[in-house]
C-alpha positions as CSV (number, residue, x, y, z in Angstrom):
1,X,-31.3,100.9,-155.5
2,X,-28.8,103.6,-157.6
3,X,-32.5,104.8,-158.6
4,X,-33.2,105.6,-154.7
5,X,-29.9,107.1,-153.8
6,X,-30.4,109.5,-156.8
7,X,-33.8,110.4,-156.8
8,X,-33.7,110.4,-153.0
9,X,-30.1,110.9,-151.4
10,X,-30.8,107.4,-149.9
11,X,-28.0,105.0,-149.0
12,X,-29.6,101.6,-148.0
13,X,-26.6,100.0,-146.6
14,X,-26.0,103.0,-143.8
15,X,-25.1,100.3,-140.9
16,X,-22.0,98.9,-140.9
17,X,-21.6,95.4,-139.9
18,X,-20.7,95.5,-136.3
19,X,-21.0,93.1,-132.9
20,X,-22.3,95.2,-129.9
21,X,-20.6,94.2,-126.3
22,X,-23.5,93.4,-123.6
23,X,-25.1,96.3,-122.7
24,X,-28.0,96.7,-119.9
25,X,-30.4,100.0,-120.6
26,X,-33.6,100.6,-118.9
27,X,-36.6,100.5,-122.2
28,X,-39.2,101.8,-119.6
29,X,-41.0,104.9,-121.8
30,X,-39.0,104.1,-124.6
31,X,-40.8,103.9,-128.1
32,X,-40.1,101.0,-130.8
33,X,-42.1,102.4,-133.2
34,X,-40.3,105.1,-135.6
35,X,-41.8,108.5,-134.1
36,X,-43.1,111.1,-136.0
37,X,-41.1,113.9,-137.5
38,X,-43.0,117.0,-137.1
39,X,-42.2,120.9,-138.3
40,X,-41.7,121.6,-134.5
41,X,-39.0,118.9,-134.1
42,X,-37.0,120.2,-137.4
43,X,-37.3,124.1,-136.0
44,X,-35.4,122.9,-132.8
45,X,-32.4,121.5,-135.6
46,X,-29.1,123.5,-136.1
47,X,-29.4,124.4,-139.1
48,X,-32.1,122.7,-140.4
49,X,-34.2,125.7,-138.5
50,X,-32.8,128.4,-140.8
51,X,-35.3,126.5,-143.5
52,X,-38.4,128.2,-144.2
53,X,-41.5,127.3,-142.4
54,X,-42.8,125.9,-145.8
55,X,-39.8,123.4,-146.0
56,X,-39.9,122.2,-143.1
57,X,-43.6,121.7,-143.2
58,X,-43.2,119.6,-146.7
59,X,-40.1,117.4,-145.5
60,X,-42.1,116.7,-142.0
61,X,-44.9,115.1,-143.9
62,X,-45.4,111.7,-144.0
63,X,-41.8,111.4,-142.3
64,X,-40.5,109.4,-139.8
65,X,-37.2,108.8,-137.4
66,X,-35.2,105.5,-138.1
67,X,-34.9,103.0,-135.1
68,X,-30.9,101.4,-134.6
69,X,-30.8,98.9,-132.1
70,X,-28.0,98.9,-129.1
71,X,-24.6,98.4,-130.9
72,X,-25.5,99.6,-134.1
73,X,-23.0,101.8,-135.7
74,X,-24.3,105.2,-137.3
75,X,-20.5,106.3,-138.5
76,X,-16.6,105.9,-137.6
77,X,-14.4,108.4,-137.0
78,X,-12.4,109.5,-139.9
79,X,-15.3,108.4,-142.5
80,X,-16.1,110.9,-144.5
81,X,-19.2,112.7,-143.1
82,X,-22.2,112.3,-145.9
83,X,-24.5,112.3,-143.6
84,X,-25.9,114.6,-140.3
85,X,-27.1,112.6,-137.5
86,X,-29.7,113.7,-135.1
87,X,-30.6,112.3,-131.5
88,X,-34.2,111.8,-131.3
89,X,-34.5,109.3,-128.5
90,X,-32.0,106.9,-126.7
91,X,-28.7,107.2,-125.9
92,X,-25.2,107.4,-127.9
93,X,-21.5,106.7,-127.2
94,X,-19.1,109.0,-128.5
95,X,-15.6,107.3,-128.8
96,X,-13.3,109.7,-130.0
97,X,-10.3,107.2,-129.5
98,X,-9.1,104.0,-127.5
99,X,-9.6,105.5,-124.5
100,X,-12.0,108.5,-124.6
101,X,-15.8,108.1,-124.9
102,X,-18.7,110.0,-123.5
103,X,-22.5,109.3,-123.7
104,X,-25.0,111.5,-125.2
105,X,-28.8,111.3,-124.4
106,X,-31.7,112.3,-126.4
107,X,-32.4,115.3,-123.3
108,X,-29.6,117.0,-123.7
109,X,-28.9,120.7,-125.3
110,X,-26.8,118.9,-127.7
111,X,-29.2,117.3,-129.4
112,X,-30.0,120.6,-131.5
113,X,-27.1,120.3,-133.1
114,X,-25.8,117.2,-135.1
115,X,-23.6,114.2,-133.1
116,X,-21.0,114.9,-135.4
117,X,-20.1,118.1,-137.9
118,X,-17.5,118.4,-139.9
119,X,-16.0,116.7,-143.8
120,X,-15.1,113.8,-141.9
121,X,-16.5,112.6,-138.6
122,X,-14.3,113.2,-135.6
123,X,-15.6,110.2,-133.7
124,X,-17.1,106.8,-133.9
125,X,-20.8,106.8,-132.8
126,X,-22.4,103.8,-131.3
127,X,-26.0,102.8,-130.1
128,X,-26.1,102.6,-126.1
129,X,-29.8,101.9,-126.1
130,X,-32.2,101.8,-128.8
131,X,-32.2,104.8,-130.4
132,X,-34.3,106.7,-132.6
133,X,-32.6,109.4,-135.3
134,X,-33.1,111.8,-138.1
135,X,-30.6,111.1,-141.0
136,X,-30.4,114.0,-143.4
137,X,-27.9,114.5,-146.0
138,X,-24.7,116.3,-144.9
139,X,-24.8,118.2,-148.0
140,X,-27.4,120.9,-146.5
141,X,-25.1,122.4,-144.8
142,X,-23.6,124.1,-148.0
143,X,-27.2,125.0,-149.7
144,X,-27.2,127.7,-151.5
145,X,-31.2,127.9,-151.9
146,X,-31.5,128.3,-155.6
147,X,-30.7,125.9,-158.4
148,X,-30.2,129.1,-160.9
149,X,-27.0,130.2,-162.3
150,X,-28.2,133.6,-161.5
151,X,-29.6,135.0,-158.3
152,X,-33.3,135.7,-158.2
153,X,-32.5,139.8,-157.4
154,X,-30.4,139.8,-161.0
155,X,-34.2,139.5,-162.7
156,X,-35.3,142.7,-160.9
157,X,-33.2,145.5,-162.3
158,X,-34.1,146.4,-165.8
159,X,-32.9,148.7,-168.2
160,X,-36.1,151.1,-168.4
161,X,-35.0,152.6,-172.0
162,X,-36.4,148.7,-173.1
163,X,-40.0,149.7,-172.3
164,X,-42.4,151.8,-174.1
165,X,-42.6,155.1,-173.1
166,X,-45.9,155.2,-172.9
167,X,-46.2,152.1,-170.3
168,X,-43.7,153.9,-167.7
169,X,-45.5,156.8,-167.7
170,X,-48.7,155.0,-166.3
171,X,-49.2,155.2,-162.4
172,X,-50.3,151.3,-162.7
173,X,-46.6,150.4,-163.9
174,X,-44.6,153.1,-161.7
175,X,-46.0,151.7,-158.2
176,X,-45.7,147.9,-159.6
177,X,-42.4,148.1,-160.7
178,X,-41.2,149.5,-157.2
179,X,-43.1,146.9,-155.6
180,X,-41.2,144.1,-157.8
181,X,-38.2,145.5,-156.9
182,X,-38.4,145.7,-153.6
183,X,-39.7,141.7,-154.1
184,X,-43.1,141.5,-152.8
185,X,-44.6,139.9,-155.2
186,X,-47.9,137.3,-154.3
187,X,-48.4,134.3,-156.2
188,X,-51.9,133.3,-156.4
189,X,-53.5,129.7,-157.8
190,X,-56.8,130.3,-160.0
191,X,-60.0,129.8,-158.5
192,X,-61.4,127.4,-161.0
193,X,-59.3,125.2,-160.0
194,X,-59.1,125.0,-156.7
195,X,-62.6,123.8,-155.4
196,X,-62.3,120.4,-158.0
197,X,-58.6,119.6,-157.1
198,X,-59.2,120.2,-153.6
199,X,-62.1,117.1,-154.3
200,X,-60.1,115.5,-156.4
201,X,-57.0,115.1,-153.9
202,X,-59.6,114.3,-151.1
203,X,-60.2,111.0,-152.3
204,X,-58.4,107.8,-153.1
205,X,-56.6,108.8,-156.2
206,X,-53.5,107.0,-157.7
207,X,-50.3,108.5,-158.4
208,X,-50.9,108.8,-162.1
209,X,-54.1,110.4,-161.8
210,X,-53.0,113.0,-158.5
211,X,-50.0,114.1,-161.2
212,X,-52.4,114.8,-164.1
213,X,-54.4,116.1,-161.3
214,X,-51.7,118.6,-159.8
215,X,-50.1,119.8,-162.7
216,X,-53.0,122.0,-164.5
217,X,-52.1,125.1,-162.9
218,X,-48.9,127.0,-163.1
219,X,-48.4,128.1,-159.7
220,X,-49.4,124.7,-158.2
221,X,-46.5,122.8,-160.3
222,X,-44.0,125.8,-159.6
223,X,-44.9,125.5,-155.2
224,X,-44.5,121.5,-156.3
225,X,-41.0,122.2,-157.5
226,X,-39.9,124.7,-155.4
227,X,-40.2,122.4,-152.3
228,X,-39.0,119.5,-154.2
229,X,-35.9,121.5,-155.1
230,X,-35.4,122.7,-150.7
231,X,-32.3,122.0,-149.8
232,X,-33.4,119.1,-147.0
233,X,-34.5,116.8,-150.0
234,X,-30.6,117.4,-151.5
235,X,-31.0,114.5,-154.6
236,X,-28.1,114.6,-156.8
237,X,-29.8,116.6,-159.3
238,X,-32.5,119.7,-159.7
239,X,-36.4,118.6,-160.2
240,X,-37.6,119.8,-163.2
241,X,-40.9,118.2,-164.0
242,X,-44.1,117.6,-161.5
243,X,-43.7,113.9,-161.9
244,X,-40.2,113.8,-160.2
245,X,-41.7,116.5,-157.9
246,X,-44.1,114.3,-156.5
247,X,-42.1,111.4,-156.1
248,X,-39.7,113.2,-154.0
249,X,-42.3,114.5,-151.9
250,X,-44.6,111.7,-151.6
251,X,-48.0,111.4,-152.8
252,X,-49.7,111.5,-149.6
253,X,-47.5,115.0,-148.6
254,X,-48.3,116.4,-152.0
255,X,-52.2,116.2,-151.7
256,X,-52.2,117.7,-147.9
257,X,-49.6,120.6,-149.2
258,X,-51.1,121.3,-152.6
259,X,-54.9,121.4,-150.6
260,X,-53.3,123.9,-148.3
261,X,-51.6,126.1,-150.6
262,X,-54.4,126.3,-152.7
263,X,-57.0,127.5,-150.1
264,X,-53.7,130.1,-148.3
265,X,-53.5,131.5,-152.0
266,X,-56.3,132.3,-154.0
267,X,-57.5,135.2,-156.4
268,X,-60.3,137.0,-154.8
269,X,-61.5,137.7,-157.8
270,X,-64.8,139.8,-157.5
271,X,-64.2,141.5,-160.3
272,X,-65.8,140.0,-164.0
273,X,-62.6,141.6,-165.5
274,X,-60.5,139.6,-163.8
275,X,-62.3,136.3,-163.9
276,X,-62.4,136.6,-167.3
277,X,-59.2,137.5,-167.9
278,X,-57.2,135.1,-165.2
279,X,-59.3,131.7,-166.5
280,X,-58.5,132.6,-170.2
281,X,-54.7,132.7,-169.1
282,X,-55.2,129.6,-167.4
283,X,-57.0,127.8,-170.5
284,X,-54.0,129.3,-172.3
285,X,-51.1,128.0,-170.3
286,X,-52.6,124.5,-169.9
287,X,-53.1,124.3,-174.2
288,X,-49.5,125.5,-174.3
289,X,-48.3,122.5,-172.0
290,X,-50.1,120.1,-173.8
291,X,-48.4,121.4,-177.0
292,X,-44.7,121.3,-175.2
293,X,-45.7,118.0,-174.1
294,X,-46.6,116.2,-177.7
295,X,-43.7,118.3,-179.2
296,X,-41.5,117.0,-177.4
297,X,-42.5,113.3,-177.6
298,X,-40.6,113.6,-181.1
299,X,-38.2,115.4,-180.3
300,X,-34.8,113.4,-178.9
301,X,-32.9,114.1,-175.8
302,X,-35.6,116.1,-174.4
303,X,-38.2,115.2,-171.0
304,X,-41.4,115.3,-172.5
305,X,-42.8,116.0,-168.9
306,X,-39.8,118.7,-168.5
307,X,-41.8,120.1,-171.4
308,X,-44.6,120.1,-170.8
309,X,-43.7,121.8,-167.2
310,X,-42.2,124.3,-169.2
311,X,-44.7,125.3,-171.4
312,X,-47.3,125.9,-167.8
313,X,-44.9,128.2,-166.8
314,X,-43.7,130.3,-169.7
315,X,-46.4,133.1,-168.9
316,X,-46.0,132.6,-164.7
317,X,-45.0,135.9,-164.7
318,X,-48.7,137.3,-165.4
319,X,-49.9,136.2,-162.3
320,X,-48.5,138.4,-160.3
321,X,-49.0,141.3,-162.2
322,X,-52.9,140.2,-162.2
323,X,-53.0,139.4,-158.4
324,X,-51.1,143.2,-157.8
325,X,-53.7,144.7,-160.5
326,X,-56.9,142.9,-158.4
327,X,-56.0,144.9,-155.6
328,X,-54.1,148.1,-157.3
329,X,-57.4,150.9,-157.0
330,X,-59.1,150.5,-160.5
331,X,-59.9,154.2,-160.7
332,X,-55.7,154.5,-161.4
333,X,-55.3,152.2,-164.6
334,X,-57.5,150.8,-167.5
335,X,-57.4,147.2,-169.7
336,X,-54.8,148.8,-171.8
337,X,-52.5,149.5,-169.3
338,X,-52.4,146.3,-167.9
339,X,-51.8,144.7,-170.8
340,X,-48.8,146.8,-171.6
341,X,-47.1,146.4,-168.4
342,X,-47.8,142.4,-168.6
343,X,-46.7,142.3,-172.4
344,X,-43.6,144.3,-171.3
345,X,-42.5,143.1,-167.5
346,X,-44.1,139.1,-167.1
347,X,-41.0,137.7,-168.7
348,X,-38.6,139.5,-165.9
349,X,-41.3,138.8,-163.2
350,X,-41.8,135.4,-164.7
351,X,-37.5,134.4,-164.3
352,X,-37.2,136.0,-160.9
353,X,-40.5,134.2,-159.6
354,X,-38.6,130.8,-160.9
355,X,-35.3,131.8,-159.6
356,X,-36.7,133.0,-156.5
357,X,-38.5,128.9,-156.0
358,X,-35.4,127.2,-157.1
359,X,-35.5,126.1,-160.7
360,X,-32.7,125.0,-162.7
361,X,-31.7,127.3,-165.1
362,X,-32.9,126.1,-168.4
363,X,-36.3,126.5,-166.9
364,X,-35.9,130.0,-164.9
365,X,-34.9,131.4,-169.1
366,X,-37.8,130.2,-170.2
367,X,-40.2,133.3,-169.6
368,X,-37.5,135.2,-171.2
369,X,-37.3,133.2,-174.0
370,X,-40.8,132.1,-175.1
371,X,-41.3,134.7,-177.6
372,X,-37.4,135.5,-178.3
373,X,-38.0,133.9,-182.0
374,X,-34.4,134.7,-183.1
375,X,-33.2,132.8,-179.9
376,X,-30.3,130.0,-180.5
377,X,-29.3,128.1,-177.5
378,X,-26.6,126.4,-179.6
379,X,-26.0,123.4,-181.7
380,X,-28.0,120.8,-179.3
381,X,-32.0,121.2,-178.8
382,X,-33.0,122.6,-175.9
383,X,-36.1,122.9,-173.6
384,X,-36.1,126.8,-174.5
385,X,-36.2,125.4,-178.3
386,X,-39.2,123.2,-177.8
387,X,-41.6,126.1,-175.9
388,X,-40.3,128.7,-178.6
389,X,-41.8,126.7,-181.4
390,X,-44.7,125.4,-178.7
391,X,-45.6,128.9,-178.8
392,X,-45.5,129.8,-182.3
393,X,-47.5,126.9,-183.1
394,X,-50.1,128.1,-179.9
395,X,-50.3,131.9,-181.0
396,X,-51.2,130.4,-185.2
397,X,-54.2,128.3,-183.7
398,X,-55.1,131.6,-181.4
399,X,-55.2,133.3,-184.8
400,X,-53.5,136.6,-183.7
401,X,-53.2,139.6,-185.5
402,X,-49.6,140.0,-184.7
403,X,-46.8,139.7,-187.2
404,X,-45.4,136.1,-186.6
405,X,-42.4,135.3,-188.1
406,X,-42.5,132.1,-190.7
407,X,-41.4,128.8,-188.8
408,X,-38.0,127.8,-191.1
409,X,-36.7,131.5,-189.9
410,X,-36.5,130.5,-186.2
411,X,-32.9,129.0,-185.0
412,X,-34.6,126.6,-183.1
413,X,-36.3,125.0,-186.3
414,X,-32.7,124.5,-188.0
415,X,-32.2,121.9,-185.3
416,X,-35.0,119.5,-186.2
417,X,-34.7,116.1,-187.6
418,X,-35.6,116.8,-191.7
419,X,-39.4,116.4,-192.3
420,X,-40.0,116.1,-188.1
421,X,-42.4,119.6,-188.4
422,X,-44.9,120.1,-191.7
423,X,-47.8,121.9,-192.0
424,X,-49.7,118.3,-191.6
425,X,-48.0,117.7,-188.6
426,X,-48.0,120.5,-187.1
427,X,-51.8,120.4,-187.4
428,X,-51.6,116.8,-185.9
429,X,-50.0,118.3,-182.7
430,X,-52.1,121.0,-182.1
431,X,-55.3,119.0,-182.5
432,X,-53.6,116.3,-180.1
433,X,-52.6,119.1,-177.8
434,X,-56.5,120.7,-177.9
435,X,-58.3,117.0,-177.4
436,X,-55.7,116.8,-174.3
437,X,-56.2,120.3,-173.4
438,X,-60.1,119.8,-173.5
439,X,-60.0,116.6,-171.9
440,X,-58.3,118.1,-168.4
441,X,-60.7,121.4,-169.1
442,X,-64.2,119.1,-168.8
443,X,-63.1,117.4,-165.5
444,X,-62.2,121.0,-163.9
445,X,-65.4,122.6,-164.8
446,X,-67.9,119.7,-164.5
């Protein structure tokens, strides 16, 4: 059970023991079965309405009201308040003492608001009828929206002086970086992918398989996280891998929201350039996973599916260069230019896209950090460790012409187990990363 209230914010043992007096109440038109929740029942909710539409739409999947029956106790007055109760159907006493009560029915105005606010509840509340309510954690009422230490707009400024001179004088990087400034950036999912997951998640598919499924593309596994992360869900702890992701959200929400978002948010993509260009970055970022992924399997203390979430979105912040670029008027910037302005602004775009969706911090860094080979996060290994040496390992195999730096120079090496990386085993993970790499790649383009 502590494994529910954590993952979930569930407390099983919400009724307290209690004896209801006789109580006569008419059950003509009144429904037994727990009702549906639905987006248009949570945008009626003070202040679960101030969600966004996209919240609201996850947490009403799959969801339903909980039935008390007459008597039942929801909370008593002076308990602290941990969770907000809202009437859905039925009728509630309010006892605010010995000799004050007051009914509430599910048609009233109040009902938009929760029976009781406050730390601690003001009142007892007590079945009248049978009653049908939305529980949600009282902690929503104090969330913030973002799991990062810093807010999303602290990614935006930059110090200009930082990037070649000869990338801000191009028209392409002037108009972009006004537009990422004034944050309207689009996030699009690659077009490979879509058609076959959309297949995929059609049919009957286990939880294992829907995961392995949902978590080849890098803005598929950040929308995953980001609504895992909304403030209704309110676990004890950030997600950080698509795993926990999905079991927060349910399997059967994931597949209906991950079909939708795909086919609301795809490149266009008429242009060779770009489908070149945006499948090879895909190819890229799911290798680099699978090398986070093994990596981490021998390393200790760290979420080998944290990881491998990790290394899909080190280079998230490409895609919205790419999407802007796709519809930017090609007569106004060349090849070059667009790779300048991805090789100098994708790790700022890359944090303030995470920040902006929710992610915990050590994630958010990690654009920022994938190619920051003097980086030292301390004395302890971290995720941002793991994808720095992930990467080196990927852009060796790519066989680059850029000056690497030799492996035992990087901080993040110095924290490794003697013997853990050679040059035999770091061949061992990168073949192991490529079979699993290739392995997802044949199912997506068969």
């Amino acid at each position: 059970m502590n494994f529910l209230k954590d993952l979930f914010g569930i407390d099983t043992d919400l009724e307290e023991s209690y004896k209801p007096e006789e109580l006569s109440y008419k059950a003509d038109g009144f429904s037994y079965k727990p009702m549906p929740i639905t987006p248009e029942i949570l945008q009626r909710l003070i202040p679960i309405r101030s969600f966004p539409n996209e919240e609201l739409h996850s947490f009403a999947w799959s969801r339903t009201a909980e039935v008390f029956c007459p008597g039942s106790v929801l909370f008593k007055r002076d308990q602290l308040a941990r969770y907000l109760f809202y009437l859905l159907e039925g009728v509630v006493r309010i006892e605010v003492d010995e000799h004050n009560s007051y009914e509430i029915s599910a048609n009233s105005e109040l009902t938009k608001f929760p029976i009781c606010g406050g730390v601690s509840y003001s009142a007892t509340c007590i079945a009248a009828t049978k009653i049908q309510v939305l529980r949600i954690s009282h902690k929503v009422l104090g969330w913030q929206g973002y799991n990062s230490v810093l807010p999303p707009t602290s990614y935006v400024e930059i110090d200009e002086e930082t990037i070649p001179k000869q990338t801000r004088s191009t028209q392409f990087y002037q108009v972009f970086y006004q537009d990422f400034r004034s944050e309207n950036l689009r996030i699009r999912t690659i077009p490979a992918v879509v058609q076959k997951l959309k297949l995929l998640l059609s049919r009957e598919v286990g939880f294992k398989k829907a995961i392995q499924a949902m978590q080849v593309e890098p803005t598929i596994a950040l929308k995953l996280v980001q609504l895992s992360n909304s403030g209704l869900y309110l676990p004890g702890h950030p997600i950080n891998n698509c795993h926990n992701a999905v079991y927060r959200l349910g399997l059967s929400a994931t597949k209906n929201l991950v079909i939708d978002y795909c086919l609301n948010e795809t490149f266009s993509m008429h242009d060779d350039f770009f489908k070149r260009i945006i499948n090879e970055e895909w190819v890229n970022c799911l290798y680099l996973s699978k090398i986070c992924r093994v990596m981490a399997e021998h390393i200790s203390g760290i979420n080998p599916k944290s990881a491998q979430l990790a290394g899909l979105i080190a280079n998230i912040g490409k895609i919205p260069i790419l999407a802007f670029a796709e519809n930017f008027p090609h007569e106004f910037w060349t090849p070059e230019d667009l790779v300048n302005v991805l090789d100098s602004l994708q790790g700022r775009v890359g944090a303030y896209v995470l920040a902006h969706a929710g992610f915990p911090q050590e994630l958010v860094e990690i654009p920022l950090l994938a190619e920051n080979w003097k980086h030292d996060s301390g004395q302890q290994m971290a995720l941002s460790d793991v994808v720095i040496l992930s990467k080196l390992h990927f852009l060796w195999s790519a066989k680059t012409s850029r000056h690497l730096p030799p492996m035992h120079s990087l901080p993040a090496f110095a924290k490794l187990n003697q013997g853990l990386l050679s040059p035999e085993s770091s061949i061992h993970i990168l073949n192991f990363a490529k079979a699993k790499s290739t392995s997802v790649l044949k199912i997506f383009r068969e």
